[in-house]
C-alpha positions as CSV (number, residue, x, y, z in Angstrom):
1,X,-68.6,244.0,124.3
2,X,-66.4,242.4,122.4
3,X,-65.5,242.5,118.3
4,X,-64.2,240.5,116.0
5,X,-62.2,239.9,113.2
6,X,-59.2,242.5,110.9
7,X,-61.7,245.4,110.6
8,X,-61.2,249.0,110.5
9,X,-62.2,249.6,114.4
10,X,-59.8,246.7,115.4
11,X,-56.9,248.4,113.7
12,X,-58.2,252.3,114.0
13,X,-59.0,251.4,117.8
14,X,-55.7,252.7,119.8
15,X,-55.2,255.8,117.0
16,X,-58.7,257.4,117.7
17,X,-58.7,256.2,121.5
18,X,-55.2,258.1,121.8
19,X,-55.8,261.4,119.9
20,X,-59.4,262.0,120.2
21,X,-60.1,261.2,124.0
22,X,-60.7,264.5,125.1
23,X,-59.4,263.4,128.8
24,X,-56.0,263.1,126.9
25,X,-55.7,266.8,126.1
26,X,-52.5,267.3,124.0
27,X,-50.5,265.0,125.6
28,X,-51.1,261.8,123.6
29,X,-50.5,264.2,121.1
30,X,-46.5,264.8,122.2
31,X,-46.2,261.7,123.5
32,X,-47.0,259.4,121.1
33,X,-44.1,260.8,118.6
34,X,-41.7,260.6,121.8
35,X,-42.7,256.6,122.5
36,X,-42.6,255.5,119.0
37,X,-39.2,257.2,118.6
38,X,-37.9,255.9,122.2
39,X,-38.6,252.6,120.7
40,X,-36.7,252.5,118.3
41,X,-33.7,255.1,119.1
42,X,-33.6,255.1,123.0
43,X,-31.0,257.5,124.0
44,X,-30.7,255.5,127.8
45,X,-32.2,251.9,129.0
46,X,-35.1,253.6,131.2
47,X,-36.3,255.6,128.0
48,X,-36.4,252.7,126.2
49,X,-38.0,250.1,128.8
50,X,-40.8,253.1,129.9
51,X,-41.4,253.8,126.0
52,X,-41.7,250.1,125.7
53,X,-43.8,249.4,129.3
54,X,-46.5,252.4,128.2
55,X,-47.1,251.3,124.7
56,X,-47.5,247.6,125.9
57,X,-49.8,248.6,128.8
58,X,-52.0,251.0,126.8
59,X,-52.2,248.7,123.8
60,X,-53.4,246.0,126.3
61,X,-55.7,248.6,128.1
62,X,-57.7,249.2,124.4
63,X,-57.5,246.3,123.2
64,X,-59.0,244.2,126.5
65,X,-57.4,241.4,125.3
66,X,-54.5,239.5,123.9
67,X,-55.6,237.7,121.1
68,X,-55.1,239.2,117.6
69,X,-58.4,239.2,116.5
70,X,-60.3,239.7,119.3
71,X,-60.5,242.9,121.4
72,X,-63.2,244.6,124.0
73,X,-62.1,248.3,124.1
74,X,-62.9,249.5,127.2
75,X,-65.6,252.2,127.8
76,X,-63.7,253.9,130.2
77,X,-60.7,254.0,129.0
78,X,-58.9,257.1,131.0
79,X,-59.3,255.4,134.4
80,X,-57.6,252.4,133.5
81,X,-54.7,253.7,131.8
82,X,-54.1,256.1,135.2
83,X,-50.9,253.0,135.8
84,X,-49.4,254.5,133.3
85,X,-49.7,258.2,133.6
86,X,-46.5,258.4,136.0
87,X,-43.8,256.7,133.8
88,X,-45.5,259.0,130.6
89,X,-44.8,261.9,132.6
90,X,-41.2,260.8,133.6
91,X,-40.8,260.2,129.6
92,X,-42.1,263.3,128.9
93,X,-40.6,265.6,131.0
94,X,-36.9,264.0,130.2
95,X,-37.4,264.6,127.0
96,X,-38.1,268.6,127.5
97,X,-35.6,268.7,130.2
98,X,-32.8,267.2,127.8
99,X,-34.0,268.1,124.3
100,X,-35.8,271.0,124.0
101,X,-35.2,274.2,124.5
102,X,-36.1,276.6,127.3
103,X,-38.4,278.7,125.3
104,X,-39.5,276.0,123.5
105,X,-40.0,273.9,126.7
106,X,-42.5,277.3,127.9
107,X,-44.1,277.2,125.3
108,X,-45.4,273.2,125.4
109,X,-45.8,273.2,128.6
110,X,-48.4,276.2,127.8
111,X,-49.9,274.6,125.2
112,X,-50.3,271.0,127.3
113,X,-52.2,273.6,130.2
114,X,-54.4,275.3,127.5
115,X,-55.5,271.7,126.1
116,X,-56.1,270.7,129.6
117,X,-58.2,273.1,130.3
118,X,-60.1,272.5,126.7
119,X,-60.8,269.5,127.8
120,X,-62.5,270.6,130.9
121,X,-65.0,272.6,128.9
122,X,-65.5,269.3,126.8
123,X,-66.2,267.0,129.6
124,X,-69.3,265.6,129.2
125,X,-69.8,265.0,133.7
126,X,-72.4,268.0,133.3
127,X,-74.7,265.4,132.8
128,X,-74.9,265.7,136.8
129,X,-76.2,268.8,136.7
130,X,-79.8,268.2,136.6
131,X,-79.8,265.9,139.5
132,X,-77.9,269.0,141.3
133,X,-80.6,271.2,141.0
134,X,-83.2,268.4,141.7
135,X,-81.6,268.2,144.9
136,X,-81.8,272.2,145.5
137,X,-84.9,272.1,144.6
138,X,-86.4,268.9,146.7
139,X,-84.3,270.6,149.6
140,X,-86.8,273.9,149.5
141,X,-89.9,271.7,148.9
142,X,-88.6,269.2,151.8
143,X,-90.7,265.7,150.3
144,X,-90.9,263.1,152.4
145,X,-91.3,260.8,149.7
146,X,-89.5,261.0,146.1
147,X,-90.3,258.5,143.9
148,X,-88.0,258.4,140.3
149,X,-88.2,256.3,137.2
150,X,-85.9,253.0,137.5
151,X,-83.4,254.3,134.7
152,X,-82.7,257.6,136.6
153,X,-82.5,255.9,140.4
154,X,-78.7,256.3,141.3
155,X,-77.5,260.0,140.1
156,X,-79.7,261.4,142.9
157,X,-78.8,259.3,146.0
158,X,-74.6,259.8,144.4
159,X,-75.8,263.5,144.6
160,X,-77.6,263.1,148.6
161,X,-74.2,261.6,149.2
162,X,-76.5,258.3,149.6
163,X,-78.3,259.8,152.9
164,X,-81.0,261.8,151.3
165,X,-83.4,263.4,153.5
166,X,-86.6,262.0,152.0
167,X,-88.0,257.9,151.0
168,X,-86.7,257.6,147.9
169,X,-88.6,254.9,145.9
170,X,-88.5,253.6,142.0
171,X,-91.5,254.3,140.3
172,X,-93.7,251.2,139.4
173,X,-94.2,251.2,136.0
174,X,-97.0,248.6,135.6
175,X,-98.9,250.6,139.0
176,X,-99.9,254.3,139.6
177,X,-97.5,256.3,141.7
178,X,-98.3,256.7,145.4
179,X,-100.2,259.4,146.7
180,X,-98.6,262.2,148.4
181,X,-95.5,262.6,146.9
182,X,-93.1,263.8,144.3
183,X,-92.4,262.0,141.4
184,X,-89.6,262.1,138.8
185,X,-89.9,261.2,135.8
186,X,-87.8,261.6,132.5
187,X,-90.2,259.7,129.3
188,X,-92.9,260.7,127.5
189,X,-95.0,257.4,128.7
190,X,-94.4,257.9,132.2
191,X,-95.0,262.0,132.4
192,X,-98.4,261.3,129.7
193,X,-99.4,258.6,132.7
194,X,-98.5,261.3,135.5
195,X,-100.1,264.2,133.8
196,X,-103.3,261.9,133.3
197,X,-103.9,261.9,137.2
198,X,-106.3,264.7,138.7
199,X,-104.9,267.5,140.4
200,X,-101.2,266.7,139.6
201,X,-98.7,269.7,139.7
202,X,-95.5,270.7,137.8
203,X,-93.1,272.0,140.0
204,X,-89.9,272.3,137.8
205,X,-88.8,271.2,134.6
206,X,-84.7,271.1,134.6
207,X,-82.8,270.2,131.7
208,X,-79.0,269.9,131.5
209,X,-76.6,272.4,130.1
210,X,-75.6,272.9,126.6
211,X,-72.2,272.4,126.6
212,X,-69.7,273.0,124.1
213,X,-69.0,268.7,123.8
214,X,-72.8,268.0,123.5
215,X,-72.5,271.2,120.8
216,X,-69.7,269.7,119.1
217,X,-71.3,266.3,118.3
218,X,-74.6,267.5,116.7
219,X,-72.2,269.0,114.0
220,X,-73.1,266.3,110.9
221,X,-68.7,266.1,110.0
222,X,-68.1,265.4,113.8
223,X,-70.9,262.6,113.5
224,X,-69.9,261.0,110.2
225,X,-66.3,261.0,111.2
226,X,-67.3,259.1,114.6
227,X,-69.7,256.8,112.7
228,X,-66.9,255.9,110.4
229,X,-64.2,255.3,112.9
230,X,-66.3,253.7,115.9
231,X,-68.3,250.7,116.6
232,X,-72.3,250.3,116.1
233,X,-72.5,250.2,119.8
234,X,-70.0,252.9,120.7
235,X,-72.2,254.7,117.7
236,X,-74.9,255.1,119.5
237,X,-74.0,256.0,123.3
238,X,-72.7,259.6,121.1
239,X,-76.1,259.5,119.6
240,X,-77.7,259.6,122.8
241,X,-76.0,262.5,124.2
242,X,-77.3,264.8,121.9
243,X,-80.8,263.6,122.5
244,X,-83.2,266.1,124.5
245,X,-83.8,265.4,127.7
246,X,-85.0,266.4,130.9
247,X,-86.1,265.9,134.7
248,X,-89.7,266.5,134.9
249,X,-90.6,266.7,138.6
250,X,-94.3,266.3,139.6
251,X,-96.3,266.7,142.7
252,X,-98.9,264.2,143.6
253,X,-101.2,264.4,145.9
């Protein structure tokens, strides 16, 4: 999606993006300081040309466009930018190597480990999780037909490795489920129109974990700073993770 216009997310877009991505760790955070000041003080060429090439490239990379008032930041912004991890590392680690003290240098490097693995208990990829244990648990029951809600179709074939064991099917809205099999569902209107069937079994309810990230965003500051500083759009995908949700699996005979 794309905005428009001088606003505050065109101009606060690369700040938050750089030192609130929680892929980033603390290393935006050091290196950000070391670009700006490569820029305009290089102490060799190469410093300044890589200050200059990762600046460009990321500022491109948010942005999603060259025009000055238009930009589409993109979503997944960490995979795209992976061009430009090797020549911030080379930056990086010349400037420790040549500036910094031993001690010092230990101690950053520490830091830039610790922040990494913050980041790790951040990451919001649990949201896998369920579909992992709806695999364990469809592997014990051994279905030979599944049939999920349309919205939650692709996390369980990525987690059967695409060869799952079973007919995996979308469930119909507008028709009743088959008969002999196991549904999955994830809404209130499709598990009030499953429960209404006769004889219909709940095998497992599995919701995912309650991570420290998902923890972190349904404190009101963290939300009102994030409303401020993001899009409508962008708004609401952090909304959504702190709804409550779960896979409701259902036998039907």
């Amino acid at each position: 999606m794309s905005y428009r216009g001088l606003n505050v997310w065109w101009i606060a877009e690369p700040a938050v993006r750089l030192f609130f991505e929680r892929s980033f760790g603390l290393f935006s955070w050091l290196l950000a300081p070391i670009i700006v000041l490569r820029l305009w003080r290089p102490t060799t060429q190469i410093d300044g040309s890589l200050a200059l090439v990762i600046a460009a490239g990321y500022l491109w990379f948010v942005y999603g466009s060259v025009s000055p008032t238009d930009y589409a930041p993109l979503a997944r912004l960490p995979r795209f930018v992976a061009p430009l991890v090797l020549p911030s590392m080379w930056l990086l680690g010349h400037e420790l190597a040549e500036h910094i003290r031993p001690y010092t240098r230990i101690v950053t490097l520490s830091a830039l480990a610790a922040s990494s693995v913050l980041c790790l208990m951040l990451d919001s990829g649990n949201a896998l999780v369920p579909y992992q244990e709806l695999r364990v648990l469809l592997a014990q029951v051994q279905p030979t037909h599944v049939a999920i809600e349309p919205g939650q179709h692709f996390p369980l074939p990525f987690v059967e490795a695409f060869h799952p064991r079973y007919l995996l099917t979308k469930l119909d809205s507008d028709a009743g489920p088959p008969r002999d099999v196991l549904v999955v569902v994830t809404s209130i209107a499709a598990r009030e129109r499953i429960e209404a069937l006769q004889a219909v079994e709940l095998l497992a309810r599995i919701a995912p974990p309650d991570t420290l990230y998902v923890r972190l965003l349904r404190r009101g500051f963290v939300m009102a700073i994030l409303r401020a500083t993001r899009p409508p759009s962008r708004f609401e995908q952090y909304a959504k993770k702190i709804e409550p949700w779960a896979l409701w699996v259902y036998r039907v005979p």
